[in-house]
Backbone atoms as SQL, in Angstrom:
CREATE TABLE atoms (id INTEGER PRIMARY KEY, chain TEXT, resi INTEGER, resn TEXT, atom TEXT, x REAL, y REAL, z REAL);
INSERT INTO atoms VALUES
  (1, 'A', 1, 'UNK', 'N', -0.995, 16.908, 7.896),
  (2, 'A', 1, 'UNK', 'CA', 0.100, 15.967, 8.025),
  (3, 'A', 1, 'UNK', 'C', -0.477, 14.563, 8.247),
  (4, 'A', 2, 'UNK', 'N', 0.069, 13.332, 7.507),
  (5, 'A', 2, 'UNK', 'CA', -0.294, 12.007, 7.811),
  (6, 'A', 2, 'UNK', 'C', -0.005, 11.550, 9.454),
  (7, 'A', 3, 'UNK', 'N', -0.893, 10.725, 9.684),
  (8, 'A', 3, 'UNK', 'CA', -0.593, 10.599, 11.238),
  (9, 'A', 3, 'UNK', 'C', 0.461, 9.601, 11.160),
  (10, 'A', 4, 'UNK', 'N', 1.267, 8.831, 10.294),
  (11, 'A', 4, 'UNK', 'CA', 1.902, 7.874, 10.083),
  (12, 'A', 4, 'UNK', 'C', 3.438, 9.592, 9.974),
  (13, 'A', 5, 'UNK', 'N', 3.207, 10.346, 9.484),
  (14, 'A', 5, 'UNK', 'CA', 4.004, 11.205, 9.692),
  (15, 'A', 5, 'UNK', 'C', 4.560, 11.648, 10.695),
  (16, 'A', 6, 'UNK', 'N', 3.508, 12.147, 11.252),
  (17, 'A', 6, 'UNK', 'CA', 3.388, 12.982, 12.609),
  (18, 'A', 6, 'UNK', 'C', 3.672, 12.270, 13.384),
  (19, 'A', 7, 'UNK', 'N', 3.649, 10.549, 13.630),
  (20, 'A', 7, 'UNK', 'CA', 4.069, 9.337, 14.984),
  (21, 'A', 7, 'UNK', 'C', 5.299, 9.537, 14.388),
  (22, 'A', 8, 'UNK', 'N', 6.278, 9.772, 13.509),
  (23, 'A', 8, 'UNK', 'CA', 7.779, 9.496, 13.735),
  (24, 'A', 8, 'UNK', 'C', 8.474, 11.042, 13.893),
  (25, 'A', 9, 'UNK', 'N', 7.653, 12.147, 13.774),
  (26, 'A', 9, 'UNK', 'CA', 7.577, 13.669, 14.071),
  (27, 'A', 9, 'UNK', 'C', 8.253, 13.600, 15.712),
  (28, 'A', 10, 'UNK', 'N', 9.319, 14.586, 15.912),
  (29, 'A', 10, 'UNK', 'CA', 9.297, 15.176, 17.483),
  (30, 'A', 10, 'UNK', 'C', 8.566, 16.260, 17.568),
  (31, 'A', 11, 'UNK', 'N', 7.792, 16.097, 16.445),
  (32, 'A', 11, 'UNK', 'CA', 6.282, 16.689, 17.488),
  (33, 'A', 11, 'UNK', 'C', 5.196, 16.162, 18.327),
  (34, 'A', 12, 'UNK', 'N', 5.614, 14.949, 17.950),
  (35, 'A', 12, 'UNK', 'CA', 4.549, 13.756, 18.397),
  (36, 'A', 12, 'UNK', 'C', 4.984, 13.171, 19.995),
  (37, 'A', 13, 'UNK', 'N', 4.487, 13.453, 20.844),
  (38, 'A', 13, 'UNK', 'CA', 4.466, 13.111, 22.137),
  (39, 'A', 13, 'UNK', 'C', 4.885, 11.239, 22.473),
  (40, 'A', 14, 'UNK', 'N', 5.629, 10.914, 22.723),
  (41, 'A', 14, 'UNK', 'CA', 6.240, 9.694, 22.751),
  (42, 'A', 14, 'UNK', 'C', 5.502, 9.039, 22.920),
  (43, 'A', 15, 'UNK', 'N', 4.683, 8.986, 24.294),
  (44, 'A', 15, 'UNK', 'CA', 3.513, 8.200, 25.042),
  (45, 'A', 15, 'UNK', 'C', 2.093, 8.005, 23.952),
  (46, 'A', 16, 'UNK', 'N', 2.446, 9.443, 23.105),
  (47, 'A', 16, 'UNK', 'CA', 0.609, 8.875, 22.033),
  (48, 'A', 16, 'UNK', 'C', 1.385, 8.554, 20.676),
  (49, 'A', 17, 'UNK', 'N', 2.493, 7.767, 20.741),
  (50, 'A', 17, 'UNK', 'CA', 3.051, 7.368, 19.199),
  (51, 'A', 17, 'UNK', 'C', 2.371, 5.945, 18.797),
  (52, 'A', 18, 'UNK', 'N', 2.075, 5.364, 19.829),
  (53, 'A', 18, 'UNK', 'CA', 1.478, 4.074, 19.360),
  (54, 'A', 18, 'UNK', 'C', -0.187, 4.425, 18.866),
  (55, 'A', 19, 'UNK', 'N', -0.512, 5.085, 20.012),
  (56, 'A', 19, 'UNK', 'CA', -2.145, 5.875, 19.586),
  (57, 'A', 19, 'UNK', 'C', -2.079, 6.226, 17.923),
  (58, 'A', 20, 'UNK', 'N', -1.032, 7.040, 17.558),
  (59, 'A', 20, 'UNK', 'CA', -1.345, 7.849, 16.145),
  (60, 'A', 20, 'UNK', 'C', -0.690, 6.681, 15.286),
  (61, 'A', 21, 'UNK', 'N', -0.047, 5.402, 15.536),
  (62, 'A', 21, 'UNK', 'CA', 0.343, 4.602, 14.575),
  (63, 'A', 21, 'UNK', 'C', -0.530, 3.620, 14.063),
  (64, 'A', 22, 'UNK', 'N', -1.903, 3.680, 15.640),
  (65, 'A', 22, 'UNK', 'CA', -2.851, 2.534, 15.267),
  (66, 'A', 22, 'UNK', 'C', -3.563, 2.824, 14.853),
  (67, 'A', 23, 'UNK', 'N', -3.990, 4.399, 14.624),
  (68, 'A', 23, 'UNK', 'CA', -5.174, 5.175, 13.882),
  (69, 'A', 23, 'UNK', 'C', -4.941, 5.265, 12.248),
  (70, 'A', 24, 'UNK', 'N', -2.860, 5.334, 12.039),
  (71, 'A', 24, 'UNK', 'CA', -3.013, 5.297, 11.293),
  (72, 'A', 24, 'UNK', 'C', -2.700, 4.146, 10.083),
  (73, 'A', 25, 'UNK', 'N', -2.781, 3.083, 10.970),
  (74, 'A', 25, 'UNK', 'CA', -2.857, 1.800, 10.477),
  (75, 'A', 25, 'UNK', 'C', -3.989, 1.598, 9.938),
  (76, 'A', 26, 'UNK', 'N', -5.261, 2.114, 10.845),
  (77, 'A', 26, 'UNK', 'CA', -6.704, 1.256, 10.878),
  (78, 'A', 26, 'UNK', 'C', -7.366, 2.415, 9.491),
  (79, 'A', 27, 'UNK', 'N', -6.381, 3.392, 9.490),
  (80, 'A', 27, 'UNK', 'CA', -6.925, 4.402, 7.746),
  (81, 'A', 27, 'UNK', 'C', -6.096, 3.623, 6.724),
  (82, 'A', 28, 'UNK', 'N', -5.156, 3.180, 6.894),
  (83, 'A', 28, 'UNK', 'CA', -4.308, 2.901, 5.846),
  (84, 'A', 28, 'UNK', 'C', -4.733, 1.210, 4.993),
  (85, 'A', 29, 'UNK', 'N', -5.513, 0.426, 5.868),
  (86, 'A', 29, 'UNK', 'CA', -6.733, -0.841, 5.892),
  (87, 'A', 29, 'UNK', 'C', -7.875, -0.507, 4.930),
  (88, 'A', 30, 'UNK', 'N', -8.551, 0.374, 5.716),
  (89, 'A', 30, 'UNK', 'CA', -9.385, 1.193, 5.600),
  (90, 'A', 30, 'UNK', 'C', -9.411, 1.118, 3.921),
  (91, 'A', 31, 'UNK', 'N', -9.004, 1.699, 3.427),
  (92, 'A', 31, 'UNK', 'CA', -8.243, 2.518, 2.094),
  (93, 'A', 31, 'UNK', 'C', -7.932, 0.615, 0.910),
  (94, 'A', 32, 'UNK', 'N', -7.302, 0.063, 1.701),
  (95, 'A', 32, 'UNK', 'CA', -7.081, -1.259, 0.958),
  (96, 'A', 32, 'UNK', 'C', -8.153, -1.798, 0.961),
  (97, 'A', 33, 'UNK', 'N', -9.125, -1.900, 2.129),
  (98, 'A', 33, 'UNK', 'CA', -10.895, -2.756, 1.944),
  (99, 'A', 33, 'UNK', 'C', -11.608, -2.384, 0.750),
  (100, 'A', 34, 'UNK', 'N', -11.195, -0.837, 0.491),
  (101, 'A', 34, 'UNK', 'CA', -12.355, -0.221, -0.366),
  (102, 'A', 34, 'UNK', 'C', -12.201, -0.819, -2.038),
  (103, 'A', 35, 'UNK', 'N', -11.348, -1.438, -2.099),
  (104, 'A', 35, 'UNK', 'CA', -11.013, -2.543, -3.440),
  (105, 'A', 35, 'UNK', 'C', -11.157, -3.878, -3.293),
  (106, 'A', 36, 'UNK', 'N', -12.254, -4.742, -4.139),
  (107, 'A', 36, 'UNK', 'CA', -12.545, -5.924, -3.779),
  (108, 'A', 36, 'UNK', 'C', -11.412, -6.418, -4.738),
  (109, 'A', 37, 'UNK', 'N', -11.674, -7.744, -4.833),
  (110, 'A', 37, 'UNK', 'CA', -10.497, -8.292, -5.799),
  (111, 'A', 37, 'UNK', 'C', -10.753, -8.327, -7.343),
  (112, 'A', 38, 'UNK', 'N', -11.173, -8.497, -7.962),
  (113, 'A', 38, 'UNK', 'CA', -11.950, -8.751, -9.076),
  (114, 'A', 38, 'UNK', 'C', -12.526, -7.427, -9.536),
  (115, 'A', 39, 'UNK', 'N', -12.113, -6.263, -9.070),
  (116, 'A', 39, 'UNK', 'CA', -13.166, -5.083, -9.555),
  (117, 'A', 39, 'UNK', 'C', -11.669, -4.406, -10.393),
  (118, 'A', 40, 'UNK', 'N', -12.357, -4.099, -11.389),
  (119, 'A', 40, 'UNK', 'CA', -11.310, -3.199, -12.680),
  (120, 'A', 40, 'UNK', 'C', -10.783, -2.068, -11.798),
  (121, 'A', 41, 'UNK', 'N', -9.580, -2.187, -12.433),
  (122, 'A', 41, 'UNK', 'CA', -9.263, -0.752, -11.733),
  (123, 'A', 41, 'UNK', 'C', -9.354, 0.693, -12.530),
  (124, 'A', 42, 'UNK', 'N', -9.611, 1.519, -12.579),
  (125, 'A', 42, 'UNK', 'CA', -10.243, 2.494, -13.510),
  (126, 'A', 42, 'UNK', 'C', -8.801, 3.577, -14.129),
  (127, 'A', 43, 'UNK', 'N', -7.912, 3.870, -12.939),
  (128, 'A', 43, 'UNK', 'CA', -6.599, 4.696, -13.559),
  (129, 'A', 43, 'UNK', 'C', -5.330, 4.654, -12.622),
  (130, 'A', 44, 'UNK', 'N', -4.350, 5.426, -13.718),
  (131, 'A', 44, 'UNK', 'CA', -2.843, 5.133, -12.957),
  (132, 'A', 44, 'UNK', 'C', -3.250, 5.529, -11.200),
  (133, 'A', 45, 'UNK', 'N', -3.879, 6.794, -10.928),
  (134, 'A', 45, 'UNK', 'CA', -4.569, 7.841, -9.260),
  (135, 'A', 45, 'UNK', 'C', -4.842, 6.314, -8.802),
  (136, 'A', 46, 'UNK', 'N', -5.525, 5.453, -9.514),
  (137, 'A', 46, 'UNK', 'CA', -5.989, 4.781, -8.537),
  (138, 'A', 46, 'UNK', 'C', -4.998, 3.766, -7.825),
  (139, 'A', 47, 'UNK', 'N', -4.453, 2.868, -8.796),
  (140, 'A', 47, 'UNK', 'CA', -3.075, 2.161, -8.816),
  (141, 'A', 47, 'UNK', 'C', -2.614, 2.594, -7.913),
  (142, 'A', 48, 'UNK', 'N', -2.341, 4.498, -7.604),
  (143, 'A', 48, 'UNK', 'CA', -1.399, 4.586, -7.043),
  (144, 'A', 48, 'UNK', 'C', -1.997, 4.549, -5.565),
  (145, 'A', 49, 'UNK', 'N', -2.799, 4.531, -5.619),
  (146, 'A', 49, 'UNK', 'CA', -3.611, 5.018, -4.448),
  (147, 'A', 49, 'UNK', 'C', -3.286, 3.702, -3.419),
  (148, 'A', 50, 'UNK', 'N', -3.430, 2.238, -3.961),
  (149, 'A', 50, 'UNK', 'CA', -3.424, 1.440, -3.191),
  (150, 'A', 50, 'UNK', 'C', -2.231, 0.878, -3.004),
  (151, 'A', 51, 'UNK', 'N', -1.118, 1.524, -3.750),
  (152, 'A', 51, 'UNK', 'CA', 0.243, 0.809, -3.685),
  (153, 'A', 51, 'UNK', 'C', 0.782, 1.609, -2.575),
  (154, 'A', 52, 'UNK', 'N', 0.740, 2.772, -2.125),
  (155, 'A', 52, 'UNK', 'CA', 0.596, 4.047, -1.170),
  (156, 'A', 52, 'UNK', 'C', 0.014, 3.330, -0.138),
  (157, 'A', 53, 'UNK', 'N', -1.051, 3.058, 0.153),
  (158, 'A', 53, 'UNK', 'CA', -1.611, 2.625, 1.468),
  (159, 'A', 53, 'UNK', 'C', -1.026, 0.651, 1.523),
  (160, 'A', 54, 'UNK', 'N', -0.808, 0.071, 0.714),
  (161, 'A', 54, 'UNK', 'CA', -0.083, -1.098, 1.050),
  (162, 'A', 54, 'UNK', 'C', 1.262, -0.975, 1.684),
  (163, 'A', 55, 'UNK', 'N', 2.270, 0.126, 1.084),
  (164, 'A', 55, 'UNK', 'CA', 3.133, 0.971, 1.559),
  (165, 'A', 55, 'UNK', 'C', 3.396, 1.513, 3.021),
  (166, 'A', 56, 'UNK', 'N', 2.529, 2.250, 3.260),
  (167, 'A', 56, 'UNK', 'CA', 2.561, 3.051, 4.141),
  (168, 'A', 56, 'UNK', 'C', 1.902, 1.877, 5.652),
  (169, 'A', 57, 'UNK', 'N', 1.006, 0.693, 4.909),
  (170, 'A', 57, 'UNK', 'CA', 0.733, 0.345, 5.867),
  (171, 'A', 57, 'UNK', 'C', 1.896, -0.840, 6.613),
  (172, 'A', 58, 'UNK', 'N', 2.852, -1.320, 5.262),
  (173, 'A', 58, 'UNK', 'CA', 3.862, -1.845, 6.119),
  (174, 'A', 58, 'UNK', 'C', 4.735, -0.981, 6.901),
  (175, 'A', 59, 'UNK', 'N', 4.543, 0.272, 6.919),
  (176, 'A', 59, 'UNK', 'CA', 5.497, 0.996, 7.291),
  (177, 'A', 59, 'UNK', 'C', 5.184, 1.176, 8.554),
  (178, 'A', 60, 'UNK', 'N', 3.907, 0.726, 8.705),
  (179, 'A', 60, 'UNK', 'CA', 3.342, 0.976, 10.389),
  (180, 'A', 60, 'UNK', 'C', 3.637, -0.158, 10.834),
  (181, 'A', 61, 'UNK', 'N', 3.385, -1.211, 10.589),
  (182, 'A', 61, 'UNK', 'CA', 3.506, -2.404, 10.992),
  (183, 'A', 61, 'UNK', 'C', 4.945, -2.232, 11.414),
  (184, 'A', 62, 'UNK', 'N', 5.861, -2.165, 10.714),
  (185, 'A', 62, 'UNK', 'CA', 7.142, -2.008, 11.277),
  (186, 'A', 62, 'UNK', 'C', 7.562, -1.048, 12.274),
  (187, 'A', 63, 'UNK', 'N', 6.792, 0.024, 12.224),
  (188, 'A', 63, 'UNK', 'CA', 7.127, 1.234, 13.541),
  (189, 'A', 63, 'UNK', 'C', 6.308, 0.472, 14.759),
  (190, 'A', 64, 'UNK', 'N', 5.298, -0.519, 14.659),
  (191, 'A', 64, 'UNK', 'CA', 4.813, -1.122, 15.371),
  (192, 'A', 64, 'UNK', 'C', 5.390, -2.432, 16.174),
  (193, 'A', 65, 'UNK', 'N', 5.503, -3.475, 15.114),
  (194, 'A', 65, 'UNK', 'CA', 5.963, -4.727, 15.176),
  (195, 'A', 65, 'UNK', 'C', 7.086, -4.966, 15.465),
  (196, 'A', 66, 'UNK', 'N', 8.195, -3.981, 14.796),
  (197, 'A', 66, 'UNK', 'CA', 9.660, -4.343, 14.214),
  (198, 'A', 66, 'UNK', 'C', 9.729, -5.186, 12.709),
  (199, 'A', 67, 'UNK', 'N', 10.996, -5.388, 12.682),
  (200, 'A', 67, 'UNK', 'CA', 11.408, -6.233, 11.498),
  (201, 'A', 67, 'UNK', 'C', 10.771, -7.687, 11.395),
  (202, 'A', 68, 'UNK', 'N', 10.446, -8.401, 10.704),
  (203, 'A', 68, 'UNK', 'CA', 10.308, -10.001, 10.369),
  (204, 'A', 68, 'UNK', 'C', 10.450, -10.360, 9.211),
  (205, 'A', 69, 'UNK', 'N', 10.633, -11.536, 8.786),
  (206, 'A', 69, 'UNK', 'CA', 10.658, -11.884, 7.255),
  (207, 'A', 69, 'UNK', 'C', 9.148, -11.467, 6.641),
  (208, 'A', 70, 'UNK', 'N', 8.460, -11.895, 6.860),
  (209, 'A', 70, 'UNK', 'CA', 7.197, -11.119, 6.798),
  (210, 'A', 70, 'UNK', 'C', 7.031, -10.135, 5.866),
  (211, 'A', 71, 'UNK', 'N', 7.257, -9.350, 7.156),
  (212, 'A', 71, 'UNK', 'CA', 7.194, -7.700, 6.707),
  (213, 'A', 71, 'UNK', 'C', 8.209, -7.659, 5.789),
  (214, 'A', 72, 'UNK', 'N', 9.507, -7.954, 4.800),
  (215, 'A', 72, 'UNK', 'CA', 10.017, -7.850, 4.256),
  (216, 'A', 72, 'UNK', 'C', 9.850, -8.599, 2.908),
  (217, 'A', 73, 'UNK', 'N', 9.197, -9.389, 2.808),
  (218, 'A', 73, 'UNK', 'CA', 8.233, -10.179, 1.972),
  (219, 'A', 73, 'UNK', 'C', 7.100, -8.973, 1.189),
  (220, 'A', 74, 'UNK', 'N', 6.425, -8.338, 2.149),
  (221, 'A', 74, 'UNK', 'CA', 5.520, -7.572, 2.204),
  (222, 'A', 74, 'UNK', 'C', 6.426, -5.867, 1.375),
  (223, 'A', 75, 'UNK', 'N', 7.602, -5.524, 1.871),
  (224, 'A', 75, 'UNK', 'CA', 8.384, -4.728, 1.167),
  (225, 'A', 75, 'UNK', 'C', 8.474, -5.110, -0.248),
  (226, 'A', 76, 'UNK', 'N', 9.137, -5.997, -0.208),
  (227, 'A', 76, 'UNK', 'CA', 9.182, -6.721, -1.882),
  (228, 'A', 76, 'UNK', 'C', 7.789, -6.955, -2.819),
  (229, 'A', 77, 'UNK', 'N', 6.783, -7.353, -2.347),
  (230, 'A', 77, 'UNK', 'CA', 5.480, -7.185, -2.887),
  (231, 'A', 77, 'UNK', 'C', 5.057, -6.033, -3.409),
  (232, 'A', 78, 'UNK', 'N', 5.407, -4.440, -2.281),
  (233, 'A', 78, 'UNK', 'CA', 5.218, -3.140, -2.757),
  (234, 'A', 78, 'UNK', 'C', 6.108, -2.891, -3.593),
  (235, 'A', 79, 'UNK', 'N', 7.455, -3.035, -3.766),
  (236, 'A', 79, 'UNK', 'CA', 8.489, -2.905, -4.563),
  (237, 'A', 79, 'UNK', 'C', 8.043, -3.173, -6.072),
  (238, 'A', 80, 'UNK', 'N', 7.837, -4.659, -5.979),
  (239, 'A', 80, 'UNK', 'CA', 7.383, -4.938, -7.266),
  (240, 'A', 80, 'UNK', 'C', 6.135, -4.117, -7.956),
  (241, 'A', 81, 'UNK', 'N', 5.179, -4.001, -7.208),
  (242, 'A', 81, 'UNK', 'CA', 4.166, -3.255, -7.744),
  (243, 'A', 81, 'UNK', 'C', 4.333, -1.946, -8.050),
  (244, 'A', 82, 'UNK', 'N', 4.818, -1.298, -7.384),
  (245, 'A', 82, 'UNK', 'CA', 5.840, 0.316, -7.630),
  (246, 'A', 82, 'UNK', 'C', 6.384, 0.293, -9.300),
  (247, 'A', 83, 'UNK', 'N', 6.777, -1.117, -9.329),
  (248, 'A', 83, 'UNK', 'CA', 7.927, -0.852, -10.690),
  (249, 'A', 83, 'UNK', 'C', 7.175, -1.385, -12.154),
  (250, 'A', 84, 'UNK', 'N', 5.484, -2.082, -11.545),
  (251, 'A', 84, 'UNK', 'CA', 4.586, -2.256, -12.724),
  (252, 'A', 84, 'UNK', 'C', 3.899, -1.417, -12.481),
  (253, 'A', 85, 'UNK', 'N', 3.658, -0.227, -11.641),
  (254, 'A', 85, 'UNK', 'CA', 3.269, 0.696, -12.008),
  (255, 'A', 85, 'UNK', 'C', 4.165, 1.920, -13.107),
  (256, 'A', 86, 'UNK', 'N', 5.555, 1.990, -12.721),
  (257, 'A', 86, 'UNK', 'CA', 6.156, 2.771, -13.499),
  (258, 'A', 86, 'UNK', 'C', 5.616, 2.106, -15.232),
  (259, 'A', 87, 'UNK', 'N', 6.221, 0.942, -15.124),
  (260, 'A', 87, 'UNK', 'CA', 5.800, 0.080, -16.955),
  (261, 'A', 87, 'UNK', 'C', 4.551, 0.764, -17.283),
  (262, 'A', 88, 'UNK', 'N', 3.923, 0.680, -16.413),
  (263, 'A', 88, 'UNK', 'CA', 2.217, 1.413, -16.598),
  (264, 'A', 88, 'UNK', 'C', 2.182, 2.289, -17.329),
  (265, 'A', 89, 'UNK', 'N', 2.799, 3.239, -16.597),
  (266, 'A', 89, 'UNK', 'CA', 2.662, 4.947, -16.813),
  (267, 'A', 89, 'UNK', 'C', 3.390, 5.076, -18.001),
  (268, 'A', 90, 'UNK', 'N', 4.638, 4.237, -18.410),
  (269, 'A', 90, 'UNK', 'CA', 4.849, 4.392, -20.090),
  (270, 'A', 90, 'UNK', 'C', 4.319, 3.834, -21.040),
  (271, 'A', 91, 'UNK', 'N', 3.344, 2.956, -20.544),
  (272, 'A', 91, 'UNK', 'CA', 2.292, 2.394, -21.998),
  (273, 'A', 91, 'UNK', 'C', 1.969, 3.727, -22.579),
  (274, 'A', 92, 'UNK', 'N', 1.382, 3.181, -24.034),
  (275, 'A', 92, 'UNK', 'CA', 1.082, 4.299, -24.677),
  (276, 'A', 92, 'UNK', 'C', -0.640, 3.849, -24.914),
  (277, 'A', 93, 'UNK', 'N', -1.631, 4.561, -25.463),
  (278, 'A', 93, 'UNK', 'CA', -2.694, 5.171, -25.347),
  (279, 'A', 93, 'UNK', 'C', -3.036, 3.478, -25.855),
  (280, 'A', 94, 'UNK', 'N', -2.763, 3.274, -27.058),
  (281, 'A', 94, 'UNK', 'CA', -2.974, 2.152, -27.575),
  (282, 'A', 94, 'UNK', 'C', -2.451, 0.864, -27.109),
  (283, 'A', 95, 'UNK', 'N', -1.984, 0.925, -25.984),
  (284, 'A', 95, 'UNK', 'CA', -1.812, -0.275, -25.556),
  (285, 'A', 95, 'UNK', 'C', -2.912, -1.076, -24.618),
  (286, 'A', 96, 'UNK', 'N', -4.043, -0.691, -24.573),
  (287, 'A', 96, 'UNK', 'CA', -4.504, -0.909, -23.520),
  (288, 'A', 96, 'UNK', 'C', -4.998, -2.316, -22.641),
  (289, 'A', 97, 'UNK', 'N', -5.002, -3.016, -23.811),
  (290, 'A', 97, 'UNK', 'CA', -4.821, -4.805, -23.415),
  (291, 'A', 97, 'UNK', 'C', -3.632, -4.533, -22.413),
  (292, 'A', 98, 'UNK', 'N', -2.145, -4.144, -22.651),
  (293, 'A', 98, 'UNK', 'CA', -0.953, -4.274, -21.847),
  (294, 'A', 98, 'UNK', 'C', -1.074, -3.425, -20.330),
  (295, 'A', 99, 'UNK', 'N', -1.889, -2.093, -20.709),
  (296, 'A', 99, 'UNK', 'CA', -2.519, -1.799, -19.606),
  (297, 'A', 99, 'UNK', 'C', -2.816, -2.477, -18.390),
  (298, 'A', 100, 'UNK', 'N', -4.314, -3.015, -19.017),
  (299, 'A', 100, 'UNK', 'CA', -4.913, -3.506, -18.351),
  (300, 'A', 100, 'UNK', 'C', -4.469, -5.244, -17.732),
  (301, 'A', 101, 'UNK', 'N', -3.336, -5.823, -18.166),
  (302, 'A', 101, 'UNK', 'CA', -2.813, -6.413, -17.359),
  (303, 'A', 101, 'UNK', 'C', -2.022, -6.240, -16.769),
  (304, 'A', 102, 'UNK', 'N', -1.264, -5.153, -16.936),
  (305, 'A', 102, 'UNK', 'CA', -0.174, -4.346, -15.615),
  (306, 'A', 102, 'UNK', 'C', -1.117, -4.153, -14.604),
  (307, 'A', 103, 'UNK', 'N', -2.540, -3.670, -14.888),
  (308, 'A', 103, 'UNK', 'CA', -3.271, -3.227, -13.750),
  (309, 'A', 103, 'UNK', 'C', -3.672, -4.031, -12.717),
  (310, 'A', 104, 'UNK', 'N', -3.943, -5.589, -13.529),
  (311, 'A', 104, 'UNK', 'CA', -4.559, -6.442, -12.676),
  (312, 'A', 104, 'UNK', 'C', -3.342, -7.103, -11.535),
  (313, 'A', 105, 'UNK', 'N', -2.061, -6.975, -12.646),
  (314, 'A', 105, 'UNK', 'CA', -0.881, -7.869, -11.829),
  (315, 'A', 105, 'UNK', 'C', -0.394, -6.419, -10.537),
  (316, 'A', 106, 'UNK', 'N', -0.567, -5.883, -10.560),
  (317, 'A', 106, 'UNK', 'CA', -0.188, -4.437, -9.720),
  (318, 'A', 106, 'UNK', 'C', -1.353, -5.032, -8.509),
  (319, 'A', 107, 'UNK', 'N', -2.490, -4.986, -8.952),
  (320, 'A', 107, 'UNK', 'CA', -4.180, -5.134, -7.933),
  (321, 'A', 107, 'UNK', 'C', -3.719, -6.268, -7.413),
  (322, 'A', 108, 'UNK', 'N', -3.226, -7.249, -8.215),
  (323, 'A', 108, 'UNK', 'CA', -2.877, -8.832, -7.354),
  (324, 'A', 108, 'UNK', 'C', -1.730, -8.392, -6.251),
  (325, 'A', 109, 'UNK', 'N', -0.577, -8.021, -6.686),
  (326, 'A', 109, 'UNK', 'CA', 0.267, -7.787, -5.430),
  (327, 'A', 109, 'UNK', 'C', -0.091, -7.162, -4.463),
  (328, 'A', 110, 'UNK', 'N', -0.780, -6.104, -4.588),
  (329, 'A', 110, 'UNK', 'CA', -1.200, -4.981, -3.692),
  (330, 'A', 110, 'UNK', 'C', -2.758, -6.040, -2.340),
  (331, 'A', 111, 'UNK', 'N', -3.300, -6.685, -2.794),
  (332, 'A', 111, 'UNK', 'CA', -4.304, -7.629, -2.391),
  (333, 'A', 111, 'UNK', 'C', -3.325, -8.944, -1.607),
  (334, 'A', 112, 'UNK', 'N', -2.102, -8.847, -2.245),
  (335, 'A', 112, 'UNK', 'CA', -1.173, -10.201, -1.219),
  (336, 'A', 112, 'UNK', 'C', -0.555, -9.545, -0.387),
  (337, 'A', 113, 'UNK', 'N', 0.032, -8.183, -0.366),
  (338, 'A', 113, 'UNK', 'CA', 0.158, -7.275, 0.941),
  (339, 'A', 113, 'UNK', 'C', -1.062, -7.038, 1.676),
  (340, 'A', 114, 'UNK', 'N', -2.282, -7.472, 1.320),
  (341, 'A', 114, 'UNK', 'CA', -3.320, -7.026, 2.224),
  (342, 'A', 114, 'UNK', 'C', -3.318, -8.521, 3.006),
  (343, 'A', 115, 'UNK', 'N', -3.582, -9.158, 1.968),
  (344, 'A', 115, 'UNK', 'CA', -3.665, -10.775, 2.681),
  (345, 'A', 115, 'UNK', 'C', -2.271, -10.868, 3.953),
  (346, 'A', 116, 'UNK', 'N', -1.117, -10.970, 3.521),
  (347, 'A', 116, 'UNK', 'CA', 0.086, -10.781, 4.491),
  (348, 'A', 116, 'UNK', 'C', 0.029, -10.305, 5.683),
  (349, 'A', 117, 'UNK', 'N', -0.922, -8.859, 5.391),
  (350, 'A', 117, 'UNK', 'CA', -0.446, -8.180, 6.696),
  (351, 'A', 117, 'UNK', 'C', -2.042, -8.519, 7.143),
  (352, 'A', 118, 'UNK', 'N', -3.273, -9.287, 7.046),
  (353, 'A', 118, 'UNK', 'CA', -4.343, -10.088, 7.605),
  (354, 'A', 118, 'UNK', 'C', -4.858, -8.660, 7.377),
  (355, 'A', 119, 'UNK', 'N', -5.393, -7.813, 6.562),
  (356, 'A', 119, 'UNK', 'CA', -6.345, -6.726, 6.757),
  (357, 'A', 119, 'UNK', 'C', -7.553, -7.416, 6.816),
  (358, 'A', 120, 'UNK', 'N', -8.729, -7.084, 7.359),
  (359, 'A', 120, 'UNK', 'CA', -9.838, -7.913, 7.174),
  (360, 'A', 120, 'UNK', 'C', -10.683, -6.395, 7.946);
C-alpha cells in the first residue's frame, strides 16, 4: 500500500499521519529529482511515471498544508499534463516528431509542478 494511501487509511494511527505523509512526500520528490530537465523522455511508463508522482505529491502537500492558490495552480499543471498525455497515447507509430513534442510539453509541466511545490 502507498504510504500516501495508508495516511488517509483508518488504519493509519492519527498521531503517525503526518510521519507517513512526510515519508511520503520525501518518495514522491524523490521520483521527480530522478528527471533532469533537458533529458528525452524514453516512453508513455515513463510520462506516466512523473505525472503520478507530481500528482500524488500535490496531494500531500494538501493533506499537509491545506488548500492555497498555489496548490491549485499546481492541480491545473497536473491536469493539463494528464490530458497531453492522453493526445500521446493516441499518436500513431508514425507520428513521432508529434510524439516527441507532447513529451517534452508534458516534461515541462510536470518540472513547473516540481519548481511550484520547491522540490530541490
Amino acid at each position: 500500500m502507498c504510504l500516501l494511501t495508508y495516511s488517509c487509511s483508518s488504519a493509519c494511527p492519527p498521531e503517525k499521519r503526518a510521519f507517513y505523509l512526510s515519508q511520503a512526500k520525501e518518495s514522491f520528490e524523490i521520483g521527480l529529482l530522478s528527471k533532469k530537465d533537458k533529458e528525452p523522455v524514453t516512453s508513455k511508463q515513463e510520462l506516466h511515471s512523473f505525472i503520478k508522482a507530481a500528482f500524488s505529491l500535490a496531494k500531500v502537500h494538501q493533506r499537509l498544508y491545506g488548500e492555497s492558490k498555489s496548490l491549485n495552480q499546481v492541480n491545473q499543471l497536473c491536469q493539463e499534463a494528464l490530458e497531453k498525455l492522453y493526445a500521446y497515447s493516441y499518436l500513431l507509430q508514425n507520428e513521432e516528431q508529434e510524439k516527441e513534442l507532447l513529451a517534452q510539453d508534458i516534461l515541462s509541466l510536470v518540472m513547473s509542478v516540481k519548481e511550484q511545490l520547491q522540490v530541490q
